[in-house]
C-alpha positions as CSV (number, residue, x, y, z in Angstrom):
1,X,0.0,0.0,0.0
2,X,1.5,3.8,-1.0
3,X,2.0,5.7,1.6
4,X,1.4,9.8,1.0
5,X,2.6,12.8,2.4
6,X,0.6,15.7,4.1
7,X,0.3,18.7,5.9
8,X,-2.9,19.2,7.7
9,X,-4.3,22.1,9.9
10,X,-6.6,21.8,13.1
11,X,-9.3,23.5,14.8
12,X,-6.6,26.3,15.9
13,X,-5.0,26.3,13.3
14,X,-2.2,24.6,14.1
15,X,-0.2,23.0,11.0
16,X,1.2,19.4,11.4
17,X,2.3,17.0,8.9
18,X,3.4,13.4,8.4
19,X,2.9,10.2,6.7
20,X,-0.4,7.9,6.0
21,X,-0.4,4.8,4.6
22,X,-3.9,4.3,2.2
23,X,-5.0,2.8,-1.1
24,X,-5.2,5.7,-3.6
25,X,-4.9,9.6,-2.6
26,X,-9.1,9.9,-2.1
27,X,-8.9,7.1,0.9
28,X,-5.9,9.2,2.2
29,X,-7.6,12.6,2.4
30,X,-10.7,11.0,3.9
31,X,-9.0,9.4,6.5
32,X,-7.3,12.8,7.7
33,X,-10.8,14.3,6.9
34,X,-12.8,12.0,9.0
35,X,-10.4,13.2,12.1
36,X,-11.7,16.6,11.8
37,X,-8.3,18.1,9.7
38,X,-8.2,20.2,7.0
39,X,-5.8,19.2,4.4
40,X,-3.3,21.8,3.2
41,X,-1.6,19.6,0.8
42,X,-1.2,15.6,0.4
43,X,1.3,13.8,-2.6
44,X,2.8,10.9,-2.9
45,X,5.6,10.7,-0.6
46,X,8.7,8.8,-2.4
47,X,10.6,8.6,0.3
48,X,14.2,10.4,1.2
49,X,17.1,10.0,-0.8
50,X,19.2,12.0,-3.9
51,X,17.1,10.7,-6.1
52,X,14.1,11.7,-5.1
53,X,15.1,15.3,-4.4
54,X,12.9,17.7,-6.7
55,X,15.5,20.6,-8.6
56,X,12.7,22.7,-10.1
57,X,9.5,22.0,-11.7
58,X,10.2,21.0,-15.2
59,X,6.9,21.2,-18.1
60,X,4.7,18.3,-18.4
61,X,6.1,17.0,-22.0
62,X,3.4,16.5,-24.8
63,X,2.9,12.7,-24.3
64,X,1.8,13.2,-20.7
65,X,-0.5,16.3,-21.7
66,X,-1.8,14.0,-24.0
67,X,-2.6,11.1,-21.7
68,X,-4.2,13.8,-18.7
69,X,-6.3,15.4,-21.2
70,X,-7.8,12.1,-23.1
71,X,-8.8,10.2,-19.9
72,X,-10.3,13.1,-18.0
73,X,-12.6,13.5,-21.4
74,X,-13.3,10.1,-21.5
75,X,-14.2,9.6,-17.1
76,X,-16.3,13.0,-17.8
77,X,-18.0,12.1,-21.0
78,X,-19.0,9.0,-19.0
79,X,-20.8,11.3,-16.4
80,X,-18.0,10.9,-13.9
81,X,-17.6,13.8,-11.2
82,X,-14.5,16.2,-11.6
83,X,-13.0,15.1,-8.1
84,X,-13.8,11.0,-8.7
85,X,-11.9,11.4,-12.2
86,X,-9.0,13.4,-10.7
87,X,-8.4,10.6,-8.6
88,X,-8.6,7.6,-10.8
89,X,-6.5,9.7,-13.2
90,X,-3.9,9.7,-10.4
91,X,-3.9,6.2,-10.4
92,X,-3.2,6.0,-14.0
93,X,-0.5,8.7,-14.4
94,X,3.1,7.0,-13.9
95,X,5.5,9.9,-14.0
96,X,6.1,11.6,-10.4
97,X,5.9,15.0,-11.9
98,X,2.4,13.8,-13.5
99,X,1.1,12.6,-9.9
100,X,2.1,15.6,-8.0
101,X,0.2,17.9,-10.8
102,X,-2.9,16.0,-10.6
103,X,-2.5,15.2,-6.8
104,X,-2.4,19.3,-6.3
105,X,-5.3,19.7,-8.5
106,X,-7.4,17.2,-6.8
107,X,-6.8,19.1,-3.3
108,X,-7.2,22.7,-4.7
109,X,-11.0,20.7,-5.9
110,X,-11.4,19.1,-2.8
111,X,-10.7,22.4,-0.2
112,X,-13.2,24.2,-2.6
113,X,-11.9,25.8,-5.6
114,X,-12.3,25.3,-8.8
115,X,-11.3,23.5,-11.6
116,X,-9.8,26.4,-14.0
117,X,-8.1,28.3,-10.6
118,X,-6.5,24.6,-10.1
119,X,-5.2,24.0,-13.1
120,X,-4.2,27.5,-13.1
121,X,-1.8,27.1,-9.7
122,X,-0.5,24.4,-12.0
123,X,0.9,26.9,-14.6
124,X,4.4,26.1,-14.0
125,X,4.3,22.7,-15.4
126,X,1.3,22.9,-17.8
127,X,1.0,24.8,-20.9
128,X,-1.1,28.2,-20.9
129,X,-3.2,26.9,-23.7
130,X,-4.7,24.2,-21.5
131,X,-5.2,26.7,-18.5
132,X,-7.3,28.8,-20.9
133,X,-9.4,26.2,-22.6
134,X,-10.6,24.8,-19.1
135,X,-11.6,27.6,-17.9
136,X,-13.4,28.2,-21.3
137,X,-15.0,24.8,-21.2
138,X,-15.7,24.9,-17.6
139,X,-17.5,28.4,-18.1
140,X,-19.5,26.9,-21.1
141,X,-20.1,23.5,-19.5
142,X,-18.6,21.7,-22.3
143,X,-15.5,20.7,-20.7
144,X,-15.7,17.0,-21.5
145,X,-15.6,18.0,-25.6
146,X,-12.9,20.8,-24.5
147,X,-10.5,17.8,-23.0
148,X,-11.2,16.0,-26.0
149,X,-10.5,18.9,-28.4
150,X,-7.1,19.2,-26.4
151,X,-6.3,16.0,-26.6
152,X,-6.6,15.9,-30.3
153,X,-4.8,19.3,-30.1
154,X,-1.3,17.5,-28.1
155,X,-1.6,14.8,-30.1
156,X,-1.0,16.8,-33.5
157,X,2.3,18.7,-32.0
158,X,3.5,15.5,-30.6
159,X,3.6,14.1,-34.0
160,X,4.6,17.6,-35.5
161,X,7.6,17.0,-32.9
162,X,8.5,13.5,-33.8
163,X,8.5,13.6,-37.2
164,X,11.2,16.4,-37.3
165,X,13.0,14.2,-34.3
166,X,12.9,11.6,-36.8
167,X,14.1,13.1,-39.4
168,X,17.4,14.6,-38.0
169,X,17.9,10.9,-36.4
170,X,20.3,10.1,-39.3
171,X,22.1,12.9,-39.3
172,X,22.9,13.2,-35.6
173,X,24.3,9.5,-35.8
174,X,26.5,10.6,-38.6
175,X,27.8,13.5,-36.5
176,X,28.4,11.6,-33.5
177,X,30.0,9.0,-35.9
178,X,31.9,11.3,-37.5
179,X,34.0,12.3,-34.0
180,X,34.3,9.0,-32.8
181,X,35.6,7.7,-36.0
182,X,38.2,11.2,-35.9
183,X,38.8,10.6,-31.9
184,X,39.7,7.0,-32.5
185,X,42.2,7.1,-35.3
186,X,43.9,9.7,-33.7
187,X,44.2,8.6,-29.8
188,X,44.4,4.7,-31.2
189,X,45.8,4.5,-34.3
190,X,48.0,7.4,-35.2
191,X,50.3,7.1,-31.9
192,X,51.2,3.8,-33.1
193,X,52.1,4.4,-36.6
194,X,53.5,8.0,-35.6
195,X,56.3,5.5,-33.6
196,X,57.0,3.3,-36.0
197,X,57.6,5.9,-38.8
198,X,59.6,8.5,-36.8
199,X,61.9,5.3,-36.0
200,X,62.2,4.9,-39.7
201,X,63.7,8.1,-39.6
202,X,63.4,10.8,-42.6
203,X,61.7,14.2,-43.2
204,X,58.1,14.2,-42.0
205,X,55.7,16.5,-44.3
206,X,53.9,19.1,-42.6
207,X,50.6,17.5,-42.7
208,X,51.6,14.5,-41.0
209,X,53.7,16.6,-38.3
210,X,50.4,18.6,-37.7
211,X,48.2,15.2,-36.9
212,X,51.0,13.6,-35.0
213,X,50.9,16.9,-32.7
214,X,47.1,16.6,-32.1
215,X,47.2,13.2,-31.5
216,X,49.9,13.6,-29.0
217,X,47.9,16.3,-27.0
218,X,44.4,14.1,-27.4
219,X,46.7,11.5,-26.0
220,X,48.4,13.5,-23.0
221,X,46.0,16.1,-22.4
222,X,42.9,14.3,-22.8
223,X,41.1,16.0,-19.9
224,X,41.9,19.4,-21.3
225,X,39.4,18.8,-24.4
226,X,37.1,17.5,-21.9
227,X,37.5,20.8,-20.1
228,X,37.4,22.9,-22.8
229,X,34.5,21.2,-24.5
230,X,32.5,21.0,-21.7
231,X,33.3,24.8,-20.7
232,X,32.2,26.0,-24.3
233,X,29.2,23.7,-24.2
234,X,28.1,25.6,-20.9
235,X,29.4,29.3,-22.4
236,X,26.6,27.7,-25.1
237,X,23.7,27.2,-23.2
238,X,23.8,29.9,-20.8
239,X,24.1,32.5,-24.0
240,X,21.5,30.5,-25.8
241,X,19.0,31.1,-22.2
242,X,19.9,34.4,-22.0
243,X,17.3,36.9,-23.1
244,X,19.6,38.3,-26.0
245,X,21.3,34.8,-27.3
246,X,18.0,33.8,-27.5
247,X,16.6,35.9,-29.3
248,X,19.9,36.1,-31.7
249,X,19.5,31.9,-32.1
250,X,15.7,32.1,-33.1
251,X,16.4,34.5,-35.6
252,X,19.1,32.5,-36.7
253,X,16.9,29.5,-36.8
254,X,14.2,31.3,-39.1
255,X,17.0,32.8,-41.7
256,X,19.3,30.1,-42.1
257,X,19.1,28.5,-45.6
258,X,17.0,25.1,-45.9
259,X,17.1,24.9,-42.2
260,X,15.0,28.5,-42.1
261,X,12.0,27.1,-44.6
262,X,11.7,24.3,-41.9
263,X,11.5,26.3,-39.1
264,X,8.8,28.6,-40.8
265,X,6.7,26.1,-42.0
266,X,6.7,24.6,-38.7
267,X,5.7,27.7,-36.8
268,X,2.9,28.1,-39.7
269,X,1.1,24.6,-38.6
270,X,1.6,25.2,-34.9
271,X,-0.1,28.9,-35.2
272,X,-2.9,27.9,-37.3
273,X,-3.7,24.6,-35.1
274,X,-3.5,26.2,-32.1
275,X,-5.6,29.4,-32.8
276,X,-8.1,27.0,-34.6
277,X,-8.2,25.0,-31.0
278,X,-8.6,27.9,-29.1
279,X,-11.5,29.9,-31.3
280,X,-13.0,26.5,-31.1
281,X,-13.2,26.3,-27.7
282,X,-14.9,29.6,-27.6
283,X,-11.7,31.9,-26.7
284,X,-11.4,35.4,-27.9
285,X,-9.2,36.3,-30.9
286,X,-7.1,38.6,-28.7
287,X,-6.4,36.2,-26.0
288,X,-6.0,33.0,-28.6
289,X,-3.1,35.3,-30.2
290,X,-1.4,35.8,-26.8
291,X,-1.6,32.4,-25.7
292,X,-0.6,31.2,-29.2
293,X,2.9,32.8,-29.5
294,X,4.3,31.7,-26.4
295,X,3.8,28.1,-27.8
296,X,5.5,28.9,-30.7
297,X,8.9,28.2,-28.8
298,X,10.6,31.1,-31.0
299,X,11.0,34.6,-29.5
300,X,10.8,36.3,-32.3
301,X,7.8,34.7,-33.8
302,X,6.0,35.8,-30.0
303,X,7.4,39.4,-30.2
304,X,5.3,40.3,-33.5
305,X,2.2,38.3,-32.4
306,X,2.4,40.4,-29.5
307,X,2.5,43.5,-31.8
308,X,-0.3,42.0,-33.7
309,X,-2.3,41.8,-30.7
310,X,-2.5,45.8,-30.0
311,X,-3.2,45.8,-33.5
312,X,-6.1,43.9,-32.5
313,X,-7.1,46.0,-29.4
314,X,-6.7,49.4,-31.6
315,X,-9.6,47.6,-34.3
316,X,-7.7,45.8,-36.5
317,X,-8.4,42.4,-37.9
318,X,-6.6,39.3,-37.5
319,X,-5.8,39.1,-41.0
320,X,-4.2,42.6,-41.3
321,X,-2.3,42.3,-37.8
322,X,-0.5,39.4,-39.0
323,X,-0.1,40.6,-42.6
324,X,3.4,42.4,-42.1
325,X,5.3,39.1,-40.3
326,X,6.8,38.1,-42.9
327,X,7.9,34.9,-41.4
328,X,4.5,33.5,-41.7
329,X,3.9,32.0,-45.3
330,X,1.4,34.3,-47.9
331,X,-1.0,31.9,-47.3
332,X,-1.7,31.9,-43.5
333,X,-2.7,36.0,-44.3
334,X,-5.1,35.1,-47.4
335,X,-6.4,32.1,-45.2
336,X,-7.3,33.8,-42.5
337,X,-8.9,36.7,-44.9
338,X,-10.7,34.3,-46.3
339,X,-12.2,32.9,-42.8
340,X,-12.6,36.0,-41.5
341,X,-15.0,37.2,-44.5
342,X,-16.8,34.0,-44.4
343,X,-17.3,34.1,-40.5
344,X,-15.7,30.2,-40.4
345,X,-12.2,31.2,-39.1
346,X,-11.6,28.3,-36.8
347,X,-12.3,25.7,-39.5
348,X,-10.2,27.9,-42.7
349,X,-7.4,27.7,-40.0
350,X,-8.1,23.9,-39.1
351,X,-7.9,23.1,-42.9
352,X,-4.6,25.8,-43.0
353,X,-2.9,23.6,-40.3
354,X,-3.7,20.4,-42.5
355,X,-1.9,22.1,-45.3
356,X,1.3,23.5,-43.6
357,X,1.9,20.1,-41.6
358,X,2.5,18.6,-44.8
359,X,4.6,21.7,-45.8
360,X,6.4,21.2,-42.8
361,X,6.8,17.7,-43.6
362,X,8.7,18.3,-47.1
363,X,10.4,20.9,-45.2
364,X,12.3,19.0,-42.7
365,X,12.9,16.0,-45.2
366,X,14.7,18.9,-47.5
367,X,16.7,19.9,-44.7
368,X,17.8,16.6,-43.6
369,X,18.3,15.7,-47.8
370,X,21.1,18.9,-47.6
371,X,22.4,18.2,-44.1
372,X,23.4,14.0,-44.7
373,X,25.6,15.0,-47.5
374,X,27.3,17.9,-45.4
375,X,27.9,15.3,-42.7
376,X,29.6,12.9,-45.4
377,X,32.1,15.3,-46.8
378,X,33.2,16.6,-43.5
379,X,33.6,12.9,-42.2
380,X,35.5,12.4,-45.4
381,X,37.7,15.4,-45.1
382,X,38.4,14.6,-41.2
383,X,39.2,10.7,-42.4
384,X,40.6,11.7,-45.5
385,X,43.2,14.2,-44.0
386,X,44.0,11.2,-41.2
387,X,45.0,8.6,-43.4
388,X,46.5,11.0,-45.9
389,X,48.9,12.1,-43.2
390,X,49.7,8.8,-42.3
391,X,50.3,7.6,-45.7
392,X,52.3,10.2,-47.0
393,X,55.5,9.2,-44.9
394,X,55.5,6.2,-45.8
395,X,54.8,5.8,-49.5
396,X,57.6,8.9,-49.7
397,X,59.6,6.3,-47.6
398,X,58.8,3.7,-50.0
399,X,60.0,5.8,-53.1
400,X,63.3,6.3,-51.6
401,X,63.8,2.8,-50.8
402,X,63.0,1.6,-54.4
């Protein structure tokens, strides 16, 4: 039997916490309850221990979001209550992060608030767009087809996401291939060869000279590489959080050749499915368009949807806000014209996200078509140059001798 972890408060309000041992987290909150306690939080306690220490509150990833939003649709289309689906959900969900988001939701339901200001104190690990579309479903009463609509919604980018994982699977074996094929000639079998030829005696041509001196530091001074690899791979990611190297590596990522037309046309299918979800589910324009670009996962891209939006507020239409980012295809502009004159927005940009998924698609299998042969001639070049300085020596040697 799991035991979970609470802190409870008495008549006085005194605050006291500890361990109960119970079948799911419902018997363990009526237990506490039925001793006249009011809960103040309850989770699963996984015991002490390194591993078990939480560093920060990490998003729920897509295939969780998925799984959260399918079966609460399903428990609630079956005419389950919110509270009694929370906590068979709890018993489904396997990750700990997953448990202790839904184990906080169901006590934020159970001491009396409600289910948008729940998930909302949950805003650090779930996305804004599902805050927004429970409360819009909760407000409407059609939350069960709003969980279902998200699902359908996670499920999309998830693919969107694999599909481009997939497609740069190739080429980040041939990179990682590339250095381990480099490392090892030079640390295993250049040292050897190196000896053997500078006992032979001779001039040695520059090229080889230059190899033989790498491989003697990759040898020797192996941990400096590691240190200065490492360091640089740090220096990386700390400019690459920063607010400016951010910024500076999503514009990058939208005006590189090849790479650019895939990171466009991906943005295009996630902007058009999610503002399709979200007027849909019965949210403003104004508000889809804020929660929109900060799933866009590109800086840039959120920037001019945010000046779109006081477009919006001064009277303009969607359409004519977006019309001047010209990172967005034609199409999406025309598109959402097109919806806006005929009143059926949501469904124009439904169809829109249909089209550009498929764009996307041809996108990234361009870009991993130019980046494959890239990878060959460097490996090639890095080879090449090994064996060339290896060879040299000795077929000079060989000359001489004949």
């Amino acid at each position: 039997m799991p035991n979970f972890r609470y802190q409870v408060l008495d008549s006085n309000g005194k605050k006291t916490s500890g361990v109960i041992d119970a079948a799911t987290i419902a018997d363990a909150s009526r237990k506490l309850k039925a001793d006249g306690k009011y809960i103040a939080s309850i989770e699963l306690d996984h015991g002490d221990g390194l591993m078990n220490m939480e560093i920060g509150r990490k998003k729920l990833n897509t295939k969780e979001l998925v799984l959260i939003s399918r079966q609460l649709a399903s428990l609630l289309s079956a005419g389950i209550t919110v509270v009694r689906s929370l906590d068979m959900l709890y018993q489904q969900v396997e990750s700990k992060q997953s448990k202790k988001c839904v184990g906080e939701i169901y006590e934020a339901i159970q001491s009396g608030r409600t289910l948008s200001d729940a998930f909302r104190d949950q805003k650090e690990v779930l996305p804004s767009i599902m805050v927004s579309m429970i409360a819009a479903g909760e407000e409407s009463g059609r939350l069960d087809e709003i969980m279902n609509s998200l699902a359908e919604y996670f499920q999309k980018q998830s693919k969107l996401k694999n599909k481009v994982s997939a497609a740069l699977v190739y080429p980040k074996i041939l990179f990682f291939l590339t250095i381990g094929i480099t490392v090892g000639l030079l640390t295993f079998l250049v040292p050897g060869i190196a000896e053997t030829i500078m006992d032979l005696g001779g001039d040695l041509p520059a090229l080889t000279k230059g190899v033989m001196a790498i491989s003697n530091s990759m040898v020797h001074y192996w941990y400096v590489y590691i240190i200065v690899i490492g360091t640089a791979v740090f220096l990386f990611n700390v400019w690459k959080k920063s607010e400016k190297g951010h910024a500076q590596w999503d514009m990058m990522m939208l005006r590189i050749p090849v790479v650019g037309k895939a990171t466009k046309m991906n943005a295009a299918a996630r902007f058009t499915s999610t503002v399709s979800t979200l007027l849909k589910s019965g949210i403003s324009v104004l508000q889809a368009i804020e929660i929109t670009g900060s799933s866009l996962d590109n800086v840039i891209l959120e920037k001019k949807l945010a000046e779109a939006r006081i477009d919006i507020r001064k009277g303009a239409s969607l359409s004519k806000s977006i019309k001047n980012i010209t990172e967005f295809p034609p199409m999406i502009y025309a598109m959402t014209a097109i919806g806006e004159e005929s009143g059926t927005l949501d469904s124009i940009l439904e169809k829109a996200s249909l089209f550009f998924e498929d764009e996307a698609d041809a996108a990234t299998a361009k870009m991993t078509a130019a980046i494959e042969p890239i990878m060959l001639i460097v490996m090639a070049i890095l080879v090449g140059l090994t064996v060339g300085a290896i060879a040299l020596p000795i077929f000079t040697m060989a000359q001489f001798i004949a």
